[in-house]
Chimera marker file (.cmm) of the C-alpha trace (Angstrom):
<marker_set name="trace">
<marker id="1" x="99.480" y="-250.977" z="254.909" r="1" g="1" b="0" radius="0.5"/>
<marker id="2" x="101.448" y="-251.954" z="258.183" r="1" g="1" b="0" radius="0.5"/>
<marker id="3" x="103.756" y="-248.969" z="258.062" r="1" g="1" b="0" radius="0.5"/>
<marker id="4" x="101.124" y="-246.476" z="257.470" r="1" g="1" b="0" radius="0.5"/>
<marker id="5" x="99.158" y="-247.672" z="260.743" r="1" g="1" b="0" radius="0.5"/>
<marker id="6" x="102.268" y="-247.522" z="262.669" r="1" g="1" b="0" radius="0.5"/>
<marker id="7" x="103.005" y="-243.535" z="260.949" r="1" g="1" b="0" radius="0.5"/>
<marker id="8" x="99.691" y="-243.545" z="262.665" r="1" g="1" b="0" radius="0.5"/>
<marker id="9" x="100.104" y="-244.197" z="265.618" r="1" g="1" b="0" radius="0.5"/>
<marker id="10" x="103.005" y="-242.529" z="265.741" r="1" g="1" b="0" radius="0.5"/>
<marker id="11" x="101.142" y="-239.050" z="264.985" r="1" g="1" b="0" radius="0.5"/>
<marker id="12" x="98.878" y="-239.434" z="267.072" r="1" g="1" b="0" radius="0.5"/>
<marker id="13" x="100.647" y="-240.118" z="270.202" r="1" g="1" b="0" radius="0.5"/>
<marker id="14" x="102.739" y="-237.335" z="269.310" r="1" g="1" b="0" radius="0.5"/>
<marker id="15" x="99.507" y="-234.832" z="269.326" r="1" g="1" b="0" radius="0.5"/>
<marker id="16" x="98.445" y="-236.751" z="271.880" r="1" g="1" b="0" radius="0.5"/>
<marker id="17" x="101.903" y="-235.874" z="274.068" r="1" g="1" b="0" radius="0.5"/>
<marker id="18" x="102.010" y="-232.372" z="272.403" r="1" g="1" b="0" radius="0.5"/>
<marker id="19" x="98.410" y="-231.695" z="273.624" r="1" g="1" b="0" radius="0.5"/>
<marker id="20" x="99.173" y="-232.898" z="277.697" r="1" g="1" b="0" radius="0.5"/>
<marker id="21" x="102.105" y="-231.019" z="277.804" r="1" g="1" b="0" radius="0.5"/>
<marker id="22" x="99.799" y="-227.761" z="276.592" r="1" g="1" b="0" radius="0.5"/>
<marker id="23" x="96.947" y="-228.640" z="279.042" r="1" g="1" b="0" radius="0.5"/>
<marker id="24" x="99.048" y="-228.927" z="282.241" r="1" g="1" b="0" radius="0.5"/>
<marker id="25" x="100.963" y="-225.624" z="281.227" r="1" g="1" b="0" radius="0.5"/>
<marker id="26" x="97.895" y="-223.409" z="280.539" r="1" g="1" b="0" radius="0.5"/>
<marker id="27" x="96.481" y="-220.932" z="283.293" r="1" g="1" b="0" radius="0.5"/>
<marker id="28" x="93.006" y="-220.036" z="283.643" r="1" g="1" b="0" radius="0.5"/>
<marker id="29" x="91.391" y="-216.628" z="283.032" r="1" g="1" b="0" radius="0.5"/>
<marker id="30" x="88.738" y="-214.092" z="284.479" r="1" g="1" b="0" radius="0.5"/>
<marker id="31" x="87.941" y="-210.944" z="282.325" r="1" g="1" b="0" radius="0.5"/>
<marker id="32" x="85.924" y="-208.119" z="283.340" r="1" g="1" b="0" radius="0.5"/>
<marker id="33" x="85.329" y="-206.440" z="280.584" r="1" g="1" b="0" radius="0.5"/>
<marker id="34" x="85.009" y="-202.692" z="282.119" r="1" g="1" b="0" radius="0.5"/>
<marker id="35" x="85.174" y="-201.649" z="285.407" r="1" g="1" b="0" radius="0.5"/>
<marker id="36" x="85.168" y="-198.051" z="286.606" r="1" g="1" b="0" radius="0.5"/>
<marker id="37" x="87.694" y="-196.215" z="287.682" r="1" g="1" b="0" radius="0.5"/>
<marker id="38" x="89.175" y="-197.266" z="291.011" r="1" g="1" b="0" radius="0.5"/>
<marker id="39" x="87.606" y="-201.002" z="290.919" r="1" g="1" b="0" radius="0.5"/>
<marker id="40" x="89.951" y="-202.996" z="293.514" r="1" g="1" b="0" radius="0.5"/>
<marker id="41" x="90.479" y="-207.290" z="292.270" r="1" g="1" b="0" radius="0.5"/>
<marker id="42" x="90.540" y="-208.462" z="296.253" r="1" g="1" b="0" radius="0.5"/>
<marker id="43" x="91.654" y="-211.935" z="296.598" r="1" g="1" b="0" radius="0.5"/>
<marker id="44" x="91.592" y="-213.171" z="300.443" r="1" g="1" b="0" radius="0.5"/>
<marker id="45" x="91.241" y="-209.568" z="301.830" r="1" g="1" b="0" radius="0.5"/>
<marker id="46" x="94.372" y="-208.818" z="299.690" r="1" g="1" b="0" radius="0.5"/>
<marker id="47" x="94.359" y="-206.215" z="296.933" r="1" g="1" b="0" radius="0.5"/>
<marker id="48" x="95.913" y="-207.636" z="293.524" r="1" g="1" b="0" radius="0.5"/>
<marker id="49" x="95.225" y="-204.847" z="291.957" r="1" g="1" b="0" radius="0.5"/>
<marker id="50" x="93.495" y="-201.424" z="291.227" r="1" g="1" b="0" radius="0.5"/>
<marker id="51" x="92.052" y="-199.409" z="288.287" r="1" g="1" b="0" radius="0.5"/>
<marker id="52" x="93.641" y="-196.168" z="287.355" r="1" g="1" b="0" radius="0.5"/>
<marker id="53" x="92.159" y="-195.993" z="283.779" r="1" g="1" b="0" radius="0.5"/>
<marker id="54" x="90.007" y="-192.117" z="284.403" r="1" g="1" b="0" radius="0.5"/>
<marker id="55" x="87.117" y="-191.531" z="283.511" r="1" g="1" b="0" radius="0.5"/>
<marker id="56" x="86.805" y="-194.429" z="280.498" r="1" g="1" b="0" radius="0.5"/>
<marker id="57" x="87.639" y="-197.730" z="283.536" r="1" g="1" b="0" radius="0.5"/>
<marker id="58" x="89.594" y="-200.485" z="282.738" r="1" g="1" b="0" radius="0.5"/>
<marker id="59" x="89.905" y="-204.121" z="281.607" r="1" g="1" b="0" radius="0.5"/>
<marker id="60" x="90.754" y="-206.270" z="284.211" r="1" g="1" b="0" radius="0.5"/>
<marker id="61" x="91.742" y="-209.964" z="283.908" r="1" g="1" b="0" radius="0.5"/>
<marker id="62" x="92.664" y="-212.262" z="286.583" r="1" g="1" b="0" radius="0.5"/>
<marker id="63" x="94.819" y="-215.115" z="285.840" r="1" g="1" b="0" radius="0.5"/>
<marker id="64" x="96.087" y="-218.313" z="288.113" r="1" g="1" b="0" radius="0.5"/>
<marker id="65" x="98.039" y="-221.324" z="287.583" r="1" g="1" b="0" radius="0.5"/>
<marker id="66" x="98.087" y="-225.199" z="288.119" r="1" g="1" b="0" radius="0.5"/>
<marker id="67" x="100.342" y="-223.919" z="291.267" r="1" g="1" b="0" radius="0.5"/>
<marker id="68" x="98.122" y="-221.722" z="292.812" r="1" g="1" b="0" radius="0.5"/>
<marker id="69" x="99.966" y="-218.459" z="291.785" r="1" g="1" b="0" radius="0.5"/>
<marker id="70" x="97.186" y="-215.998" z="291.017" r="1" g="1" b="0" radius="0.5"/>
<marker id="71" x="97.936" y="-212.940" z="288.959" r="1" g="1" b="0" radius="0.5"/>
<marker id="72" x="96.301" y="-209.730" z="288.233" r="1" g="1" b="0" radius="0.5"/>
<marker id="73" x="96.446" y="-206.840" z="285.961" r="1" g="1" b="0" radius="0.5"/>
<marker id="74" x="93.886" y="-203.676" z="284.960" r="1" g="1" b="0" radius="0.5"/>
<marker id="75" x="94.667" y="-201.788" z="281.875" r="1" g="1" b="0" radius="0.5"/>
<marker id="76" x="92.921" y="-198.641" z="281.234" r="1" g="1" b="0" radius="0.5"/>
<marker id="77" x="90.750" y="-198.614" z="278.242" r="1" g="1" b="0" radius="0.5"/>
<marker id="78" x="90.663" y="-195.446" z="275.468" r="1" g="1" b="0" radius="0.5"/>
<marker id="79" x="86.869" y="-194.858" z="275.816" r="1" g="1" b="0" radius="0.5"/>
<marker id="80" x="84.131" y="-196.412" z="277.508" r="1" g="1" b="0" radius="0.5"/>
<marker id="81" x="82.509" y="-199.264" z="276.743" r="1" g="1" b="0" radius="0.5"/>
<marker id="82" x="78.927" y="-198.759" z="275.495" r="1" g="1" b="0" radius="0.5"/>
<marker id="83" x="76.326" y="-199.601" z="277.182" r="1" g="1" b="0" radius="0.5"/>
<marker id="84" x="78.251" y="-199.663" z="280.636" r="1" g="1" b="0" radius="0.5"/>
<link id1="1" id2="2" r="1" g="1" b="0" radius="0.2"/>
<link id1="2" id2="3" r="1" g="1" b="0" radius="0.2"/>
<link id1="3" id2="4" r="1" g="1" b="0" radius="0.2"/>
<link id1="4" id2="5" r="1" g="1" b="0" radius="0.2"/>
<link id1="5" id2="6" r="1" g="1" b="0" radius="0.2"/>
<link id1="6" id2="7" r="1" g="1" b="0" radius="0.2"/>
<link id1="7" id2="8" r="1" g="1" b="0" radius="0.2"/>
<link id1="8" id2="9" r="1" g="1" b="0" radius="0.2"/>
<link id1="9" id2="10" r="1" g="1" b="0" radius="0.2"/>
<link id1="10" id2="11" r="1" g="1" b="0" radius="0.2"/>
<link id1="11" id2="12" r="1" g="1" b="0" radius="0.2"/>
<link id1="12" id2="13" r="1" g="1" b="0" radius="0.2"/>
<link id1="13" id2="14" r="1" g="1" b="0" radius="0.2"/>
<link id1="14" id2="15" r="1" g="1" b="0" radius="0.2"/>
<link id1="15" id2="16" r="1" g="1" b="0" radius="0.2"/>
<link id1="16" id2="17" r="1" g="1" b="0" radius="0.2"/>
<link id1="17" id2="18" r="1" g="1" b="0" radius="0.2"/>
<link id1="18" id2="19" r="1" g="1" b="0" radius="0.2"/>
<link id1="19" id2="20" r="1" g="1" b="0" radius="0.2"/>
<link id1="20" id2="21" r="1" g="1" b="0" radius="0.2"/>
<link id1="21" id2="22" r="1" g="1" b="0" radius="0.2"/>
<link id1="22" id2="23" r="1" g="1" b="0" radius="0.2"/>
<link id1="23" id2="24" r="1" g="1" b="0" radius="0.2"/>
<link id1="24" id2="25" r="1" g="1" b="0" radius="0.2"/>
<link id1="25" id2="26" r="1" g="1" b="0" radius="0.2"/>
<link id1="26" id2="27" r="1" g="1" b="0" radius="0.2"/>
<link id1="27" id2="28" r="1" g="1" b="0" radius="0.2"/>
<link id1="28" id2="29" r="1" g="1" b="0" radius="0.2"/>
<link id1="29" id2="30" r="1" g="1" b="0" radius="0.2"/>
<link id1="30" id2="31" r="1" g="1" b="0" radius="0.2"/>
<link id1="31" id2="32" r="1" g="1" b="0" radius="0.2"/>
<link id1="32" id2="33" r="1" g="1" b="0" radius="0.2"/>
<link id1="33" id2="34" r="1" g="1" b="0" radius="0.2"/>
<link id1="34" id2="35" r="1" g="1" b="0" radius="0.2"/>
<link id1="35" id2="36" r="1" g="1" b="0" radius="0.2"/>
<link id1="36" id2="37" r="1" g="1" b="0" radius="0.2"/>
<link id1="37" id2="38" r="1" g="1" b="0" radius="0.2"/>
<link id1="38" id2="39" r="1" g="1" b="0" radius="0.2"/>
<link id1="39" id2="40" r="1" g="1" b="0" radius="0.2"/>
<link id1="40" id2="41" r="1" g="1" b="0" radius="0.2"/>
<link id1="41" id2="42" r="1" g="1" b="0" radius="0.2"/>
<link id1="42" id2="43" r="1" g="1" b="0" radius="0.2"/>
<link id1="43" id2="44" r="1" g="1" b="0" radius="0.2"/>
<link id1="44" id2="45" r="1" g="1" b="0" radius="0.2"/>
<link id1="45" id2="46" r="1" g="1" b="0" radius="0.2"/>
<link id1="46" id2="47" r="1" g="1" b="0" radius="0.2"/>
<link id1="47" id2="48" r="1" g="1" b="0" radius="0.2"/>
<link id1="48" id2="49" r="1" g="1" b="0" radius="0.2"/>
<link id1="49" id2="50" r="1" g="1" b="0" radius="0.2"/>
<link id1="50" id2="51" r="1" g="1" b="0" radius="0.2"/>
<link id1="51" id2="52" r="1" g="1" b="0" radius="0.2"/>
<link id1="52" id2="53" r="1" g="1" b="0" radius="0.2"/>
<link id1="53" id2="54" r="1" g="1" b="0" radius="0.2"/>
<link id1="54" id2="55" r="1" g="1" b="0" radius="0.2"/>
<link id1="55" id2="56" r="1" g="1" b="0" radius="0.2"/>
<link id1="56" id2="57" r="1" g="1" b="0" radius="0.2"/>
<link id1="57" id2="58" r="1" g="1" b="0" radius="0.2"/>
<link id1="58" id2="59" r="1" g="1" b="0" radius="0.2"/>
<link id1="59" id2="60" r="1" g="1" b="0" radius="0.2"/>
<link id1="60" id2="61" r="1" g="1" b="0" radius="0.2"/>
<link id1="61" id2="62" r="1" g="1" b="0" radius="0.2"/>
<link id1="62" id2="63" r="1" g="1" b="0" radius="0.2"/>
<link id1="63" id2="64" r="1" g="1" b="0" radius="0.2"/>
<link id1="64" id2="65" r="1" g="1" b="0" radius="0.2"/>
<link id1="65" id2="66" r="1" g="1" b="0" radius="0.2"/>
<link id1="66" id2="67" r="1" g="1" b="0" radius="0.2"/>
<link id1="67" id2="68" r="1" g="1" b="0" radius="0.2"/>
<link id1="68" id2="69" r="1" g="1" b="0" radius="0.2"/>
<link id1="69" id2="70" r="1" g="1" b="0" radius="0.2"/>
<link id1="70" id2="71" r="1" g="1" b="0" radius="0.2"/>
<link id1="71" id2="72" r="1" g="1" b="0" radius="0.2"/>
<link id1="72" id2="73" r="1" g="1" b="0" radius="0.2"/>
<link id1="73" id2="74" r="1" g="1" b="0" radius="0.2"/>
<link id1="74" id2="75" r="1" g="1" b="0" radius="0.2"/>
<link id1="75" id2="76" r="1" g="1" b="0" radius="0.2"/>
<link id1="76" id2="77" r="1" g="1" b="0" radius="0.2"/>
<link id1="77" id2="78" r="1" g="1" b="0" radius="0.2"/>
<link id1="78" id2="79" r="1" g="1" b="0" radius="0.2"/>
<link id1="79" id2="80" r="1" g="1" b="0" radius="0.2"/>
<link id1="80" id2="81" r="1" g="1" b="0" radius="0.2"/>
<link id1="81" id2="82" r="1" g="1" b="0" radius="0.2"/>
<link id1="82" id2="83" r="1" g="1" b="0" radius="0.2"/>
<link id1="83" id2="84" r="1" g="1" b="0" radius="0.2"/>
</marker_set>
């Protein structure tokens, strides 16, 4: 009984490491889902980037870090999205 508590343990400090590790790794994430065509992202009166998708728009997400590094990226989509 005594070793299976400490194989236990064991596992579960291990997902317990595995998942920290994960956390302080991860970025967090803004998605438009369509702009139109020519949409600026703007952070601090800086362009990050632009949409150059035609007539369909783009996808845009916005990413940044535990840091502070903040990246951005527009792709353009195939058609529009309905309803937009």
């Amino acid at each position: 009984m005594r070793r299976y508590l400490t194989l236990g343990a064991a596992i579960a400090m291990a997902a317990l490491v595995y998942s920290g590790s994960n956390a302080s790794a991860q970025s967090w994430c803004a998605v438009n889902t369509s702009v139109h065509n020519h949409a600026r992202i703007v952070l601090k009166h800086k362009t990050l980037t632009t949409c150059a998708g035609g007539a369909a728009g783009c996808k845009c997400v916005s990413c940044y870090d535990l840091a502070g590094t903040v990246s951005s990226v527009c792709a353009p989509l195939a058609a529009a999205i309905p309803g937009k």
